[in-house]
NUDOKE-972583 format. One record per residue: x, y, z of N, C-alpha, C in turn; residue in one letter. Coordinates in steps of 0.2 Angstrom, whole numbers. Example, Ala and Ser with C-alpha at 12.3 -4.5 7.8 and 13.67 -1.06 7.14 Angstrom:
66,-28,39,62,-22,39,66,-16,39,A;
64,-11,35,68,-5,36,64,0,39,S;
//
This chain:
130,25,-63,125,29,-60,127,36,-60,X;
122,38,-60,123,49,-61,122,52,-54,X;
127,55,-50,127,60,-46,121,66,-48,X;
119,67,-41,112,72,-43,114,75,-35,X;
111,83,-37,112,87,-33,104,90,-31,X;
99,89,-26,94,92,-28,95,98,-22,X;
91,103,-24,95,113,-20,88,116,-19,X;
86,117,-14,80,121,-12,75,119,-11,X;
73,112,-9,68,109,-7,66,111,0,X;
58,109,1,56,107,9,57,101,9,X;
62,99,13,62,91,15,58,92,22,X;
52,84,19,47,83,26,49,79,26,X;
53,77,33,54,72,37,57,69,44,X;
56,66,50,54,63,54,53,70,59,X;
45,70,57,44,76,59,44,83,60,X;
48,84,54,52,91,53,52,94,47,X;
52,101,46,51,103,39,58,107,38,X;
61,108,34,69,113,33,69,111,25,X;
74,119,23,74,119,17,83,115,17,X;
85,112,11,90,109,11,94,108,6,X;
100,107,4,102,103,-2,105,96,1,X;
104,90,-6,103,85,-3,109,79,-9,X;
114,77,-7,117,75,-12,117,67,-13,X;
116,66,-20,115,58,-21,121,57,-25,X;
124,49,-23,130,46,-24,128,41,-23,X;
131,35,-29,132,27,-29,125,25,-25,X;
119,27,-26,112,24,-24,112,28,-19,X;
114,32,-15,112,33,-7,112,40,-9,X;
109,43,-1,110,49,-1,119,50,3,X;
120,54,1,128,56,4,128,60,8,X;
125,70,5,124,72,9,118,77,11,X;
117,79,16,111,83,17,113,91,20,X;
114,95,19,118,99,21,111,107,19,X;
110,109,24,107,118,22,111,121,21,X;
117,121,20,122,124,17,126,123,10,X;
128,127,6,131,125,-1,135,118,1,X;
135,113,-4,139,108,-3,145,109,-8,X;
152,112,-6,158,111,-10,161,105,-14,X;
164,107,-19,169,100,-21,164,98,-25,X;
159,97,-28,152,92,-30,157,88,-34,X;
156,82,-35,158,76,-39,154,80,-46,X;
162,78,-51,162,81,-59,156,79,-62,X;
151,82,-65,148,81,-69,139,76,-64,X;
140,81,-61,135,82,-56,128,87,-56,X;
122,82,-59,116,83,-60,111,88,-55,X;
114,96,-58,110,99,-52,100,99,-54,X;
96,99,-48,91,99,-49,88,104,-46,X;
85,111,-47,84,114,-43,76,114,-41,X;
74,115,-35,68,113,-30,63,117,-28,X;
67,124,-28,63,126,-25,58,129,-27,X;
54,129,-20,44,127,-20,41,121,-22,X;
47,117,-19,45,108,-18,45,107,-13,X;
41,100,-10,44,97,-5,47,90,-10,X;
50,89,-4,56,82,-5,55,79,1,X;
52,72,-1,48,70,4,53,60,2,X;
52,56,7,55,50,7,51,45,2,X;
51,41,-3,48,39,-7,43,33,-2,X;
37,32,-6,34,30,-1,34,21,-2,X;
32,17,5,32,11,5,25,9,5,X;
22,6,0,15,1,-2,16,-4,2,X;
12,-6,6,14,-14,12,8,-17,8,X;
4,-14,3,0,-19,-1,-2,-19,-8,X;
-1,-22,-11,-3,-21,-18,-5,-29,-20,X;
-9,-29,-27,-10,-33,-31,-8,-33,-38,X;
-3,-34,-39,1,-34,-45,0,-38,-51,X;
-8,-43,-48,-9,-49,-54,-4,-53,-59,X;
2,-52,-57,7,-54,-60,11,-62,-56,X;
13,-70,-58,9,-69,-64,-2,-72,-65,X;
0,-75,-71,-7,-77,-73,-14,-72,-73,X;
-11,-66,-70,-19,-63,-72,-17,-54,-77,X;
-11,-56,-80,-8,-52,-84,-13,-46,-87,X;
-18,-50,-90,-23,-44,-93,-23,-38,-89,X;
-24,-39,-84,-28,-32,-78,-23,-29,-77,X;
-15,-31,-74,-8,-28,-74,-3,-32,-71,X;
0,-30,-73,10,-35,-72,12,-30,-66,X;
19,-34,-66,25,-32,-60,28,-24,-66,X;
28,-25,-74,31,-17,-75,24,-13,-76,X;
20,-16,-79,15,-9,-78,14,-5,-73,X;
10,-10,-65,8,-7,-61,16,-4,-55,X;
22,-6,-58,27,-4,-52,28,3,-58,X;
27,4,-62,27,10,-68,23,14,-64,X;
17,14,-65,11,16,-62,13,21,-53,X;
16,15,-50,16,16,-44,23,22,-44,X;
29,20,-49,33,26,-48,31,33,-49,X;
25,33,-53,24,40,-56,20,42,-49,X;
18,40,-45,13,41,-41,18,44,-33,X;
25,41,-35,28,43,-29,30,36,-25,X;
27,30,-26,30,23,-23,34,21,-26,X;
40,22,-20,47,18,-22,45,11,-21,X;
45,6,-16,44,2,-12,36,-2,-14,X;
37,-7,-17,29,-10,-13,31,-17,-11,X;
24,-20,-7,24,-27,-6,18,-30,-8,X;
20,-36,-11,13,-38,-16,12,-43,-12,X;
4,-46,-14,1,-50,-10,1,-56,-13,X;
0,-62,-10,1,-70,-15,-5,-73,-20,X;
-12,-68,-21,-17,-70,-24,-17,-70,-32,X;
-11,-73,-33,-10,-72,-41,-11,-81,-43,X;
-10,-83,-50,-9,-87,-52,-4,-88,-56,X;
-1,-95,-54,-3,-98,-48,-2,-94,-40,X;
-6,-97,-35,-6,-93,-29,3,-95,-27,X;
5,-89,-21,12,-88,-20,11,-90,-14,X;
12,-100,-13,12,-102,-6,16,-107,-6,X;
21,-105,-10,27,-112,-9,33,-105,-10,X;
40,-109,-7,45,-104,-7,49,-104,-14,X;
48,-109,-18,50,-108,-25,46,-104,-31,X;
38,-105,-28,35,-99,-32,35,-93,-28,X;
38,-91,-24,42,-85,-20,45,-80,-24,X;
51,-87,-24,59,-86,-29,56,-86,-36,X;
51,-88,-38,52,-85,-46,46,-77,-46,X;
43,-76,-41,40,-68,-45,47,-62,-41,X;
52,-66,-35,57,-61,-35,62,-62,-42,X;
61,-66,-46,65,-68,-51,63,-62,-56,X;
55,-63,-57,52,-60,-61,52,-50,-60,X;
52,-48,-53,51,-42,-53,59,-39,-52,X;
64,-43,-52,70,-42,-55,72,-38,-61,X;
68,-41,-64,68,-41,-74,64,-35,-75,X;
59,-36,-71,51,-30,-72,51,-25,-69,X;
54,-22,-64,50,-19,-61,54,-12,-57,X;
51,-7,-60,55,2,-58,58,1,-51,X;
50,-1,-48,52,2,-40,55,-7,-37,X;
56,-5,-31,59,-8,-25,53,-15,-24,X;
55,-19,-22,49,-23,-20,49,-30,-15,X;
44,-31,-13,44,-38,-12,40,-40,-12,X;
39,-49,-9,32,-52,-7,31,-57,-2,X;
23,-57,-1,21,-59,4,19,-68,1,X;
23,-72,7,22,-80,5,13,-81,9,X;
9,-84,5,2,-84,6,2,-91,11,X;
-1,-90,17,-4,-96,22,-12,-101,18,X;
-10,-105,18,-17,-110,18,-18,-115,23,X;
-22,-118,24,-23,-122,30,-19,-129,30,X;
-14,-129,28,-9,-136,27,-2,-134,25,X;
-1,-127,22,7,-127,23,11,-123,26,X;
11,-126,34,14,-123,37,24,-123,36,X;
26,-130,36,31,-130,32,35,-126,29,X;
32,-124,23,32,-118,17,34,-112,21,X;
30,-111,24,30,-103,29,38,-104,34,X;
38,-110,36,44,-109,43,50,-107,39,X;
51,-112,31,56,-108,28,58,-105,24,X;
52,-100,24,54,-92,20,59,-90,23,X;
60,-85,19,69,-81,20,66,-76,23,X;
69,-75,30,65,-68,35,69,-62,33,X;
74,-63,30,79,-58,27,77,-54,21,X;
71,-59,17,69,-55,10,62,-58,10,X;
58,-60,14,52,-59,13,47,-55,18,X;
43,-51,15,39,-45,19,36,-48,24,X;
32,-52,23,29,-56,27,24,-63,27,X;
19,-64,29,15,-69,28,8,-68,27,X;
5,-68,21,-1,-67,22,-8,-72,23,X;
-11,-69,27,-18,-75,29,-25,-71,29,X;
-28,-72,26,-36,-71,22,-38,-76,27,X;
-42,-74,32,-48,-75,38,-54,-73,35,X;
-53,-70,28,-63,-69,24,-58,-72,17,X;
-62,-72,12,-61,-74,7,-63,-66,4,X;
-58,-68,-3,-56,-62,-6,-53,-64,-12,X;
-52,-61,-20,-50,-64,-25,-45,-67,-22,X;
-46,-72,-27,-42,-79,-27,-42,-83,-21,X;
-48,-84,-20,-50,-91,-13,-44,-92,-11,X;
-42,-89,-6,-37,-91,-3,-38,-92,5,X;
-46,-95,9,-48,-92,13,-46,-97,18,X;
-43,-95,22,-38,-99,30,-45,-99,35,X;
-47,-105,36,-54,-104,39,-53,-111,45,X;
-49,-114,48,-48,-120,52,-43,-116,58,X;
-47,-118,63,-45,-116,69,-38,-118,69,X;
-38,-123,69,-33,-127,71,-24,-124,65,X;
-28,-124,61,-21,-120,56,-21,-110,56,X;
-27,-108,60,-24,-102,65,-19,-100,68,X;
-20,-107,73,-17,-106,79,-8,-109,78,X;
-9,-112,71,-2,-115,70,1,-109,66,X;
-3,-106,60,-1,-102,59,3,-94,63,X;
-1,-91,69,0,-87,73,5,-89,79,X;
8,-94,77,13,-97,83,18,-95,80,X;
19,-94,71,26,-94,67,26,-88,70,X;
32,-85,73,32,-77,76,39,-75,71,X;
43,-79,66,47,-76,64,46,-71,60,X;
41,-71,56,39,-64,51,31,-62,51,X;
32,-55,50,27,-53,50,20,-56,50,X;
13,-56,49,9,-59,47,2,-52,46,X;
0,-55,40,-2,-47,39,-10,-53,37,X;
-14,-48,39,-23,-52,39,-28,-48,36,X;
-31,-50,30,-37,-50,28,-44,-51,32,X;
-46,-46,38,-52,-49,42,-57,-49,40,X;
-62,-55,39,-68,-52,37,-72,-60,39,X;
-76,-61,46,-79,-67,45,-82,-70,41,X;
-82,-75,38,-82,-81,32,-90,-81,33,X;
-92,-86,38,-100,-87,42,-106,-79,41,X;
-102,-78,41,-107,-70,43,-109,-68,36,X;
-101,-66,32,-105,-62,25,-110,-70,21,X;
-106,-76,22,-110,-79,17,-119,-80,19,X;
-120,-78,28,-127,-79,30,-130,-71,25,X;
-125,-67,26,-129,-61,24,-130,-63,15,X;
-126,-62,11,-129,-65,6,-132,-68,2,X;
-134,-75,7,-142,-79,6,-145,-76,7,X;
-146,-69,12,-152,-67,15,-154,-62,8,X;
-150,-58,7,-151,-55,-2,-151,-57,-8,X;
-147,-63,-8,-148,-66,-14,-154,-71,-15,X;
-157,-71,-10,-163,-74,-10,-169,-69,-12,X;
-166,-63,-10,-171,-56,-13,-172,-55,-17,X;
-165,-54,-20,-163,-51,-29,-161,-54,-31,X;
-159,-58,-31,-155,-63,-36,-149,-63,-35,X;
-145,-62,-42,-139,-60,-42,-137,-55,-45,X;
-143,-49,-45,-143,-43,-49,-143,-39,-42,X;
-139,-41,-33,-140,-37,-28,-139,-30,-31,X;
-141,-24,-26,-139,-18,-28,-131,-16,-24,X;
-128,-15,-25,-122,-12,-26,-120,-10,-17,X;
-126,-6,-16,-128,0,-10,-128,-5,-4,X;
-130,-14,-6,-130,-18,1,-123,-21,1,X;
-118,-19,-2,-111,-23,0,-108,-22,6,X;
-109,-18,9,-106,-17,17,-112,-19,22,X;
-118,-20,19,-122,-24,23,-120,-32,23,X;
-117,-34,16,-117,-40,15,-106,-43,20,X;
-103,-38,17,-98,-40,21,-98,-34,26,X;
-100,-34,32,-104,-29,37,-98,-28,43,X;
-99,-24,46,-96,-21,51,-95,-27,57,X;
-101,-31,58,-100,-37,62,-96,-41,59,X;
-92,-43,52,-89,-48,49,-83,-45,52,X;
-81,-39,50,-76,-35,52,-73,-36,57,X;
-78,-33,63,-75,-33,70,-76,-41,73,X;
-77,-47,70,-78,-52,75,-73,-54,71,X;
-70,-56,65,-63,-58,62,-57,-52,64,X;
-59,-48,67,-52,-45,69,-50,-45,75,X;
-55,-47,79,-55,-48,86,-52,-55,89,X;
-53,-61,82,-52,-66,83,-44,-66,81,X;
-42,-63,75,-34,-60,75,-30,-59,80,X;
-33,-54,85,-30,-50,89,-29,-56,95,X;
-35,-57,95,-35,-64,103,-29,-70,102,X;
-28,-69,94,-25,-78,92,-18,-74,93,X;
-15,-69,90,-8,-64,92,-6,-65,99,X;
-11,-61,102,-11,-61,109,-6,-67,116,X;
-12,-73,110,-10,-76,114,-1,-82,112,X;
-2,-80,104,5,-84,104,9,-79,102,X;
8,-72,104,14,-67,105,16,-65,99,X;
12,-65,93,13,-65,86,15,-55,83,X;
18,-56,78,18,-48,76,14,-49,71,X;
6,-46,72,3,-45,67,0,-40,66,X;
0,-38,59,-4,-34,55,-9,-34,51,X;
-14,-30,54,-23,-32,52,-23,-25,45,X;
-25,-28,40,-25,-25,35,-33,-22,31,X;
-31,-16,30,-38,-13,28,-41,-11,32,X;
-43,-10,39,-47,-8,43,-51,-3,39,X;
-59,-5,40,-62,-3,38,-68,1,42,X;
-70,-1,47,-73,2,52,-74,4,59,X;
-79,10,62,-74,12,67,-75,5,73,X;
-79,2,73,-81,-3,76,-74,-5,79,X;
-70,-7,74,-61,-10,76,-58,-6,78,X;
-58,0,78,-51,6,80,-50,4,88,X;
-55,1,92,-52,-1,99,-52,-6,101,X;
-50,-9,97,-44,-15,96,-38,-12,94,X;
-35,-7,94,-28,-4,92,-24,1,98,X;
-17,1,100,-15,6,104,-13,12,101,X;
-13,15,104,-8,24,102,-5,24,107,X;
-2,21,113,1,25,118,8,24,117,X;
10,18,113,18,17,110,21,19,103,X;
25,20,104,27,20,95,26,14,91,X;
26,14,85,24,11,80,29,2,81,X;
33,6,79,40,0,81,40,-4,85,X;
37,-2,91,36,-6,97,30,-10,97,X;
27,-9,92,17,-13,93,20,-20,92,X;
17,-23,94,16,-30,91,11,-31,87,X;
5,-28,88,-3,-27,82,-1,-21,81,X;
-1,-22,75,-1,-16,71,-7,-16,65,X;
-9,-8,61,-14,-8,59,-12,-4,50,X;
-17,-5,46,-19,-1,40,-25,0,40,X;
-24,6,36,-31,9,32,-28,11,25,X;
-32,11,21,-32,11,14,-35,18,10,X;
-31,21,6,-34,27,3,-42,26,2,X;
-44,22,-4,-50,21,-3,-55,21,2,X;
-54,19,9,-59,21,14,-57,27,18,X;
-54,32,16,-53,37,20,-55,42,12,X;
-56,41,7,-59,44,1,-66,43,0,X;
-68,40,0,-75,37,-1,-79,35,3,X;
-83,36,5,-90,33,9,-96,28,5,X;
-102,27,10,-105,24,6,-111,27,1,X;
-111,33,2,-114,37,-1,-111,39,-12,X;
-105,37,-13,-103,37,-18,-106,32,-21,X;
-107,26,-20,-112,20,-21,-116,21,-29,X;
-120,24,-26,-126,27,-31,-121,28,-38,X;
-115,35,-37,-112,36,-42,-104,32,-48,X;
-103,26,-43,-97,24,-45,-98,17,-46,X;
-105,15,-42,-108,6,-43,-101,4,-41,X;
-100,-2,-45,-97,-8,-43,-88,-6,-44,X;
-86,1,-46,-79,4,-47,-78,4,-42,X;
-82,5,-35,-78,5,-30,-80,0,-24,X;
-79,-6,-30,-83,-14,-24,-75,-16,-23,X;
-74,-15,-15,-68,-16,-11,-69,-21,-3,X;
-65,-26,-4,-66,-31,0,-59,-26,5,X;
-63,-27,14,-68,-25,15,-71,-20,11,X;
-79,-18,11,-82,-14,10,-81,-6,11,X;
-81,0,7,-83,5,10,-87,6,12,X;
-89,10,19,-94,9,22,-97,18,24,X;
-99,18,29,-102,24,31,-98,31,32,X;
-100,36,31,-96,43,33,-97,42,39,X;
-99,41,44,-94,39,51,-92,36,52,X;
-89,31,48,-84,27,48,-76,30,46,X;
-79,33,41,-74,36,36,-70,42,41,X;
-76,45,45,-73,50,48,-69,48,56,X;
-71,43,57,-66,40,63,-63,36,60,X;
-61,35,54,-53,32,51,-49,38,52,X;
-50,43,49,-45,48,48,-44,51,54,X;
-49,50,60,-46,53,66,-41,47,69,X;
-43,41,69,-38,37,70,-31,37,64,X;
-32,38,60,-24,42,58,-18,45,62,X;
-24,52,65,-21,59,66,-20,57,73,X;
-23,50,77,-20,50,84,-18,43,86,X;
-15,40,80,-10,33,79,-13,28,82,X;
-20,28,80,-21,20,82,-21,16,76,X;
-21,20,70,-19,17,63,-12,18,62,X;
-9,13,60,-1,15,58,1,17,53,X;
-4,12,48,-1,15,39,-5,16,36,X;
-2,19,30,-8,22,24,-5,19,18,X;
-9,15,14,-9,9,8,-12,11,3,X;
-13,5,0,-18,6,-7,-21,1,-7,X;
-19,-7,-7,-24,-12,-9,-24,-11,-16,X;
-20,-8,-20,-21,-9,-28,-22,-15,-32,X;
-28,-14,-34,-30,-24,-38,-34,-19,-43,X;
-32,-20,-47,-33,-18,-53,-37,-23,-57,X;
-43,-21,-61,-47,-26,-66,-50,-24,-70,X;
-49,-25,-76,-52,-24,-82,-62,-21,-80,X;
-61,-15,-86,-69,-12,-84,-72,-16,-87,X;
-71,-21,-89,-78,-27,-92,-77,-30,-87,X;
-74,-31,-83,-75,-36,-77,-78,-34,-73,X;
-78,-28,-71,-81,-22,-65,-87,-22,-68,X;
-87,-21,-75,-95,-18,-75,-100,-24,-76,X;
-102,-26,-69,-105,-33,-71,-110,-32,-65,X;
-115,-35,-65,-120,-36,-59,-115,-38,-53,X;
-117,-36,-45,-117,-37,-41,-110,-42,-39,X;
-115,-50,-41,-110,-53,-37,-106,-56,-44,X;
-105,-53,-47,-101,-55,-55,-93,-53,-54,X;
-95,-45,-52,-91,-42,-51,-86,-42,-49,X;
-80,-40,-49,-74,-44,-43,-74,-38,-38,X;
-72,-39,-35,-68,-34,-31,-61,-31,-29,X;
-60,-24,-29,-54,-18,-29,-54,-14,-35,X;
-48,-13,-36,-47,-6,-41,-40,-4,-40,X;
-38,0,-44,-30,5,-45,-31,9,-41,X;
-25,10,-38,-24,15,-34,-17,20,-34,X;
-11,15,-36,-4,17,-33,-3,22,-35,X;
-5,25,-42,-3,31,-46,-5,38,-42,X;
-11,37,-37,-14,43,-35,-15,43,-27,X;
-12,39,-23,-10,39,-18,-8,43,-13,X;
-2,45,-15,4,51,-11,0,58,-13,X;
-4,60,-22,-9,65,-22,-14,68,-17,X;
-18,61,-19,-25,62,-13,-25,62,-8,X;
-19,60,-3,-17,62,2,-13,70,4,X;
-11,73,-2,-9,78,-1,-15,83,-4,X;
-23,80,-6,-28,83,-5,-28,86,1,X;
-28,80,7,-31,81,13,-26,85,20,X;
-19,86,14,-16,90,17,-18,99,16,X;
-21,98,10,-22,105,6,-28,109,11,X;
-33,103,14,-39,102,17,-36,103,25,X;
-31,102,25,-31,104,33,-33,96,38,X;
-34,91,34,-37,87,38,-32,81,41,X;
-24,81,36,-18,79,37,-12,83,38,X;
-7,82,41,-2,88,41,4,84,35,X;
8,88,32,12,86,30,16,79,33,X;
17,81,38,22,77,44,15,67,42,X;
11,70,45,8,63,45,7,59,43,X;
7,61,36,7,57,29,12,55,27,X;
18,60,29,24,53,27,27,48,34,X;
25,50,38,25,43,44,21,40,43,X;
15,40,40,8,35,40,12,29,32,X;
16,36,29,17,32,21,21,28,18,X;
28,31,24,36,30,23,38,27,29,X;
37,32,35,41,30,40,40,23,44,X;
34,22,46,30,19,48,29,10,46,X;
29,10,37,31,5,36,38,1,35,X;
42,8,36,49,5,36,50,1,42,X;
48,5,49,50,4,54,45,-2,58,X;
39,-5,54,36,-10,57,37,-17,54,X;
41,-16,48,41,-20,41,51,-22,44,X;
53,-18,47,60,-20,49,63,-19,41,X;
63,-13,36,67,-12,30,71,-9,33,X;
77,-12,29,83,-8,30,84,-4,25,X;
89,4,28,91,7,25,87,11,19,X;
80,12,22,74,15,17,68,18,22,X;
66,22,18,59,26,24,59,33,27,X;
65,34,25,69,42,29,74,45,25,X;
72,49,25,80,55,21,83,53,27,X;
90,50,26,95,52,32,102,49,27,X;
105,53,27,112,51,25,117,44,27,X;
118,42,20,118,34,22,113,29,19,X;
109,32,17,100,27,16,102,28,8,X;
98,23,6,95,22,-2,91,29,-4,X;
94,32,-10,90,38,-11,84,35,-14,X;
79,34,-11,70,32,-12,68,38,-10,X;
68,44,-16,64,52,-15,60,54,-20,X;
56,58,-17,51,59,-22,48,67,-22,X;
49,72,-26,48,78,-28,41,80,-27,X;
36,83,-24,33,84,-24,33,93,-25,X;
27,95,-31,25,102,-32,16,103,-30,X;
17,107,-23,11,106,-19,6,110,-24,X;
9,114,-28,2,118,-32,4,119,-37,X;
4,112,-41,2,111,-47,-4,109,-51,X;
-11,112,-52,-16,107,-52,-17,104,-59,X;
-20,99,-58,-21,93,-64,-29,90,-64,X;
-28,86,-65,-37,85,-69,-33,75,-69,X;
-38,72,-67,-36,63,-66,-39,62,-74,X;
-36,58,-77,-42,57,-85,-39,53,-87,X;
-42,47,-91,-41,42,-95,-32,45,-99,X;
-32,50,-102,-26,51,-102,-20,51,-101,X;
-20,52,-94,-16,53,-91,-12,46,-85,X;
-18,40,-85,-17,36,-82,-11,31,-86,X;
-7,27,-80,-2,23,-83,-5,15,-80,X;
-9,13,-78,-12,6,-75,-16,4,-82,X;
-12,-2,-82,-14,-8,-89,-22,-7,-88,X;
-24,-7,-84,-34,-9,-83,-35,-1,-88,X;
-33,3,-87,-33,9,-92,-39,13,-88,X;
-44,15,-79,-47,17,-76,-43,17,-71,X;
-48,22,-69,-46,24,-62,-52,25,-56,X;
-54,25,-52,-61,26,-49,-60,34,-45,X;
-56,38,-45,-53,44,-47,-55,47,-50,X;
-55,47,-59,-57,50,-65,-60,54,-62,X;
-61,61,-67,-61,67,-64,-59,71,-59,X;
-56,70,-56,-57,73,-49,-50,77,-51,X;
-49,84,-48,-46,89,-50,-39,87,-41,X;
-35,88,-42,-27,87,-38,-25,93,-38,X;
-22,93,-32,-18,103,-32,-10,100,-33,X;
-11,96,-31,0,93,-31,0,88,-36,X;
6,87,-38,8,83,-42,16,82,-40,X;
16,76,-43,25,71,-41,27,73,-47,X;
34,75,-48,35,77,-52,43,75,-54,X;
46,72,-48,53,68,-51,53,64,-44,X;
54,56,-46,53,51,-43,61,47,-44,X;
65,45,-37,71,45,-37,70,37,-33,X;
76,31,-37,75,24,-35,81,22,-34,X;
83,20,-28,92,20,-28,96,24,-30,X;
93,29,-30,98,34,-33,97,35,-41,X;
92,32,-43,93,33,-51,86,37,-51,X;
86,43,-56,80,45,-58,76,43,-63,X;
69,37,-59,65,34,-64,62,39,-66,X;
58,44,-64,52,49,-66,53,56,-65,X;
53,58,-72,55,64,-73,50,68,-78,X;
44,71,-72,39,75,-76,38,72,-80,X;
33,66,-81,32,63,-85,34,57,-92,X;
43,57,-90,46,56,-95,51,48,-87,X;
51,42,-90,54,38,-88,61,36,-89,X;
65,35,-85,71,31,-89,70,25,-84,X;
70,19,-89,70,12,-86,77,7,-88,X;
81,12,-88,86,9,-88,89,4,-82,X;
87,6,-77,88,2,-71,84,1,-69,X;
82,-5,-63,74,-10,-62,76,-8,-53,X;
71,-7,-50,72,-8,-43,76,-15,-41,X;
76,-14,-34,77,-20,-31,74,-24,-26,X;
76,-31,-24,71,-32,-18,75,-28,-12,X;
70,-28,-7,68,-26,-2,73,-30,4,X;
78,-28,7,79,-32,13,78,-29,19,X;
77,-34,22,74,-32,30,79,-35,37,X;
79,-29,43,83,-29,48,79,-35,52,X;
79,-42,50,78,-46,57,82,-50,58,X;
//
């Protein structure tokens, strides 16, 4: 491993901006000093910063890495490639792959596989269905993120829809439990109700009527009441409307919640007004929905009833996407442009610096219980990420690193740009230019 010296950066972090030099050693940060650091270890990789920030590499609490079985659209190296250019050290993938990840041996073989494959840090989530509870009780709480349960159906039919395996499931308190809300009953009545209209050529414009703000708040409500009452740590994922936001607390720290919450780049980018212009690129389970919605997400950001800021990256081929209605699948790429877009709404005034890496970094480390990642702090896994606030770029087929080869981005002009991405202490991304000489690792967690 190469000693690195990075000199004159802004480091943003926990809640603080100062300029700094920062030394990496044997994976970690060593030291952090405003000061010259003397002595430097021989042959010691000075990297000069300044007019950067140096910001904590950031943690994905969700992604769809289609790896294996849906390889076409993207694997464990493309899209954790993808994600490192984006500035994500860390992600945690979800089990709707093929075959589904709901046994603990097909656990152990995709940590096997992103071993081999993959840049950045990672882990995965063991998938709940209505009979393997079993499975679940013995997952390794040391090395798996959490559990994941689909209360709506979403690629790869995985939908937990029996009361009874609810409440067995929401009783396991040992790991996390992280939930797809979206009432089952509801979107399929909505539906019928259109599909009896149009066929199966619906328009585009009725998807947030069909999986609707009522599917929403009555499967997140039912989450929250099932937690509630058997004291569960859970995590409701994608909030998508403001109808939810009071179902969440802001009066304690993140760490402390027991419900805790996500929002997703894509619903705080998009409303339902781009519809017309993007069709089915931006058909996202839940739905993007209204500019009032969109705009009471981002205020629920700025006053923590939301805790993290994610991607949901599920990547699919633009012959997939470009299909009628209900042909279509749902999601899109996200990871590469993530930490950018959010440093749009820095640019904008709409984010502070500080917010977006607690929403991105701190936040998941600290409700995910990872050890030793999330924070510049001496001691920790060097997981850093260079940020040049004004460098502007243009998004274009070009320039994209996801196997699907789109973005639902394209064109859109960015004032920042990541420009050296750091994993364990090794420099996978540099302007452009990769060394995959080393593969991240899994992820362990303080429980």
């Amino acid at each position: 491993m190469k000693d690195y010296l990075i000199t004159g950066a802004q480091i943003i972090n926990e809640g603080q901006r100062f300029i700094a030099n920062v030394l990496i050693r044997k994976k970690r940060i060593a030291v952090i000093s405003t000061e010259p650091i003397p002595k430097l270890p021989a042959n010691t990789i000075i990297i000069r910063a300044q007019g950067k920030l140096l910001l904590p590499g950031v943690i994905d609490d969700q992604v769809h890495f289609r790896d294996p079985g849906q390889t076409h659209k993207g694997d464990l190296y493309t899209e954790a490639r993808a994600a490192i250019a984006g500035g994500i050290t860390s992600f945690m993938e979800m089990p709707n792959t093929k075959p589904q990840t709901t046994t603990n041996d097909l656990l152990k073989e995709k940590f096997n596989m992103a071993a081999e494959k993959s840049l950045a840090n990672f882990s995965f989530y063991i998938g709940a269905t209505n009979d393997n509870f079993q499975e679940l009780k013995k997952a390794n709480r040391k090395l798996t993120c959490g559990i994941k349960v689909f209360m709506g159906s979403s690629t790869g039919n995985m939908l937990v829809d029996q009361m009874s395996s609810l409440s067995a499931i929401f009783s396991i308190t040992d790991l996390p439990i992280a939930v797809h809300c979206e009432d089952e009953a509801t979107i399929q009545g909505n539906m019928a109700k259109y599909r009896a209209e149009y066929g199966e050529d619906i328009p585009i414009e009725l998807h947030p009527k069909i999986r609707s703000h009522e599917a929403c708040l009555k499967s997140s409500s039912l989450a929250r009441s099932l937690a509630k009452r058997h004291n569960t740590r859970l995590h409701i994922i994608h909030i998508s409307t403001a109808d939810e936001l009071n179902l969440f607390q802001n009066d304690v720290p993140a760490r402390e919640k027991r419900i805790t919450s996500e929002v997703c780049i894509h619903h705080l980018w998009f409303d339902d007004s781009y519809y017309s212009r993007k069709g089915t690129m931006i058909k996202w389970n839940p739905a993007i929905k209204s500019a009032a919605d969109r705009e009471a997400l981002i205020t629920a950001v700025n006053d923590d009833r939301l805790d993290v800021i994610a991607t949901d990256h599920a990547p699919h081929t633009i012959e997939e996407k470009d299909n009628p209605y209900t042909q279509a699948p749902s999601g899109g790429p996200m990871v590469q442009h993530s930490l950018v877009a959010m440093m749009e709404y820095v640019h904008q005034e709409i984010f502070s610096l500080e917010k977006i890496v607690e929403k991105m970094c701190h936040t998941p480390a600290e409700i995910f219980q990872v050890k030793d990642r999330g924070y510049i702090r001496e001691g920790y896994y060097a997981d850093l990420v260079l940020v040049d606030p004004d460098d502007p770029w243009t998004i274009n087929k070009s320039n994209l690193y996801y196997k699907c080869g789109w973005s639902p981005l394209e064109d859109v002009n960015m004032k920042s740009r990541v420009t050296h991405t750091f994993v364990n202490g090794h420099l996978v991304y540099d302007n452009g230019i990769f060394d995959e000489t080393i593969k991240g690792k899994a992820l362990e967690f303080n429980r």
